[in-house]
N, C-alpha and C positions, 0 to 999 in steps of 0.2 A: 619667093621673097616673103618673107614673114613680116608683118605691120602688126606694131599698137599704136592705137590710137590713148593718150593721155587728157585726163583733162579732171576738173573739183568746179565744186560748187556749193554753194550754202546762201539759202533764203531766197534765189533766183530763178525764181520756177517759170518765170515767162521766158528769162534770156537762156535760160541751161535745154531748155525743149526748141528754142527757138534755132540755138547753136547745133539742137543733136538733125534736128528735122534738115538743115543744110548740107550736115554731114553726109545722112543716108540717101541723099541725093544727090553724092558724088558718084560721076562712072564709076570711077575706078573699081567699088565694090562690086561692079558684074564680072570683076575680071580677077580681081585679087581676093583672096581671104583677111578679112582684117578683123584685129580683138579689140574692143572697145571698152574701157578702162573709167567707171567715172568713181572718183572718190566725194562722198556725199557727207561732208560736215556735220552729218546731225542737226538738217536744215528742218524748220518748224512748221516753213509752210507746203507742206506737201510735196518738195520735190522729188524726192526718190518714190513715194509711189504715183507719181505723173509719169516719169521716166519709166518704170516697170511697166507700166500698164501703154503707154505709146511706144517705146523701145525695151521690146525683153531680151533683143540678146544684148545688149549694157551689161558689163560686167558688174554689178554698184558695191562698193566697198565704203562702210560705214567708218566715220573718224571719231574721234573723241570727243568733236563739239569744241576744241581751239586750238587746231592745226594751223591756220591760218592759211595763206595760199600757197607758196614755197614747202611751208609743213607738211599739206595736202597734196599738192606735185609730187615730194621727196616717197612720202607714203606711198601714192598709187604706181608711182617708179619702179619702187621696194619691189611691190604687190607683183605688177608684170613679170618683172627678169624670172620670178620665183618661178611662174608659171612656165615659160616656154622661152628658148634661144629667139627674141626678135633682131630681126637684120636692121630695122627702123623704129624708133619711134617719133610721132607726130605729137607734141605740145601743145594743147590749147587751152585759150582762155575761153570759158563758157559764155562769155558777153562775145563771141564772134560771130559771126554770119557769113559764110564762107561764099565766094562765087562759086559760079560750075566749074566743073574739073580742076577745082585747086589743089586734090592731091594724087591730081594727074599729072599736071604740071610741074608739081613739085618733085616728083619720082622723077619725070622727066630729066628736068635739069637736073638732080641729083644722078642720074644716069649718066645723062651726058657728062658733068664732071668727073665722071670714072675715078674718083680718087677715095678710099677709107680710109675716113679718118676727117670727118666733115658735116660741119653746122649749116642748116640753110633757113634764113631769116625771111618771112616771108609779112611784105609790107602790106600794114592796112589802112584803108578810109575810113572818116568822120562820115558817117551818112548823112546827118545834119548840116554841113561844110562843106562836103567831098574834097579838106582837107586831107593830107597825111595826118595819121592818129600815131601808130607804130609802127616799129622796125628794126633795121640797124644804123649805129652811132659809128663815127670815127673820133678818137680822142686826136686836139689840135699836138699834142705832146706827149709822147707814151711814159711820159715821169707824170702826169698833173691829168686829174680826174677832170676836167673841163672837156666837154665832147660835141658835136653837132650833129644831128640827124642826117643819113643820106638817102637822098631821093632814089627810088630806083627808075634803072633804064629800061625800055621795053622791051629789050632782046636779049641784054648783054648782064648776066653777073656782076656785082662789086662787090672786092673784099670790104670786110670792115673791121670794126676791133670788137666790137660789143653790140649787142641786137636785145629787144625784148622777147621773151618767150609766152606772144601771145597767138603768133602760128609760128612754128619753130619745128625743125626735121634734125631728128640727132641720129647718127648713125652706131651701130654697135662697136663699130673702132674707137668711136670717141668716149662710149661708154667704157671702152676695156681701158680707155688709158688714162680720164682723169673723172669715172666714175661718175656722178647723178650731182642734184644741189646737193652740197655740204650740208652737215647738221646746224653750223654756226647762223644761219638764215630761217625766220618763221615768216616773215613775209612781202615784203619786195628787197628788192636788191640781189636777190640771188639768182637772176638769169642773167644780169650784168658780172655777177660775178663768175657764175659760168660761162659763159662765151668768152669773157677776159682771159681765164683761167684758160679755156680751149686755145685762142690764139696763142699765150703767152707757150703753151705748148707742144705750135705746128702744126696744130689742127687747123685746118680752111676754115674759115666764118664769113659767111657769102652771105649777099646780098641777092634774093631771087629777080629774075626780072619782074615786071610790071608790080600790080596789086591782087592780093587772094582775097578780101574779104573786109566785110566793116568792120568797126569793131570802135564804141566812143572815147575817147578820149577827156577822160574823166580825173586825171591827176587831180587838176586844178591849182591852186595856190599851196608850196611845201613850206607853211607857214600857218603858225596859228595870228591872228588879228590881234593888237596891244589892243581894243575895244574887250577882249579877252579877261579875266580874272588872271594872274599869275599864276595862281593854284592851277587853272586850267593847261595854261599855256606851258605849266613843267609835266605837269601830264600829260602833253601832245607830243612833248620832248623825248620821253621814254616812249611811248606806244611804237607797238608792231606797224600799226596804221596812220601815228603820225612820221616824223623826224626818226624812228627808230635809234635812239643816241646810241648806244654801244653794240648795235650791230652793224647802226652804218660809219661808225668808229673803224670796228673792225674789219669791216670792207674797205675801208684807206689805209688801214695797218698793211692788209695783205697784195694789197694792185697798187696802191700809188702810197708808201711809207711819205714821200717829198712835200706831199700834202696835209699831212696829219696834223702839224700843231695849226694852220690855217681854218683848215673844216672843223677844228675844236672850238675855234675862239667863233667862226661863226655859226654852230651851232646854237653858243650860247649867246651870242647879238639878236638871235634871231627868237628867243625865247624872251630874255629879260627888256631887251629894245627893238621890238619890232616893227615901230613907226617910221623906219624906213625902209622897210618892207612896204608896209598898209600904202604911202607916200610914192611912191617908185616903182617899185615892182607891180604893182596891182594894175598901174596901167599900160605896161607892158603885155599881162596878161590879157587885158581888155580891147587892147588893141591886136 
């Protein structure tokens, strides 16, 4: 069995060592050959030579400096296949902290499922909380983008529709059949739309059992504060980093059309009047 391991980073030189020193302290590498994959942003503070000098077999592949995260996924994706036929690849986010044998587990289960042609979402904890952070989603309606989080079970697999790709196992079936993040995504939303894209066709997107690792949960509020300038707040509207307007447009064009003139108009409710947001939502957040 042929593994890469995927993952980026930039400017996170404690979390990106702290994620790799997890890694290499999975069994599984006494048993398996695995490639190690980090695509490195043209980060300032020193992370690709911390990683060289603690980790040299790290594949590092240098970006342009504004890949963004999906950008820098899509790249060191690219980067792999070029390299060698892998049977798996493993997705991670560099802010994770994997427990022991997580991607012993996760071959596991993806063994025991015997099926190619399959996504396996592997949920994380809040360290701070020891909340659920990520994972996989179920949409209440497979027309309308509204989704909820699902807990996993300790034994048992659950399909889902959609999952984050912050521990994520993709199999090279799913690669042959609907290819890596799309180029229309620079930086979130485009593992929801992969996994979507996956379900929508017959690909598995499972739900691992229990938890693999921390990993904080950091979204926060998908809202800029009316306390904001407006100038500001149409600037968080376009940003890769904020509201992403026209990619996450285009991500309700392409999975749920039934929703598009709704997430338009609230879009922009949410840029020009966003005191009820600041009023309502914030304390939902806080609670």
């Amino acid at each position: 069995m042929k593994i890469a391991v995927l993952t980026a980073c930039f400017n996170r030189k404690q979390k990106t060592t702290s994620f790799l020193d997890s890694l290499v302290k999975q069994s599984v590498f006494n048993d398996i050959s695995i490639d190690v994959y980090l695509l490195d942003d043209r980060s300032t503070d020193g992370t690709a030579e911390a990683v060289k000098d603690e980790f040299p077999f790290v594949k590092i592949i240098t970006g342009t400096g504004n890949l963004f995260w999906a950008g820098s996924m899509r790249t060191i994706w690219k980067h792999a296949i070029a390299q060698k036929a892998y049977d798996i690849f493993f997705l991670f986010n560099d802010d994770v902290v994997l427990f022991d044998d997580s991607l012993e587990k996760l071959i596991d289960v993806y063994n025991q499922h015997g099926k190619k042609g399959t996504i396996l979402i592997g949920s994380t904890l809040d360290e701070k909380t020891n909340s659920a952070s990520y994972g996989g989603y179920k949409l209440h309606n497979e027309k309308y983008s509204k989704h909820f989080y699902v807990y996993p079970e300790e034994n048992t697999t659950l399909p889902c529709h959609m999952g984050n790709a912050n521990i994520m196992l993709v199999d090279s079936a799913t690669v042959q059949e609907i290819g890596i993040f799309p180029e229309s995504f620079t930086h979130g939303v485009a593992d929801y739309d992969y996994t979507l894209t996956a379900y929508r066709s017959g690909i598995d997107v499972l739900i691992a059992p229990g938890y693999y690792g921390y990993c904080e949960d950091d979204h926060g509020a998908n809202w800029m504060s009316g306390n904001k300038p407006l100038k500001e707040r149409i600037k968080y509207l376009y940003s890769p980093k904020g509201l992403a307007y026209k990619e996450y447009l285009l991500y309700i064009k392409k999975q749920f059309p039934a929703d598009y003139f709704s997430v338009f108009i609230k879009l922009w409710l949410k840029t020009f009047f966003p005191f009820f947001w600041d009023k309502f939502k914030k304390r939902e957040i806080e609670s």
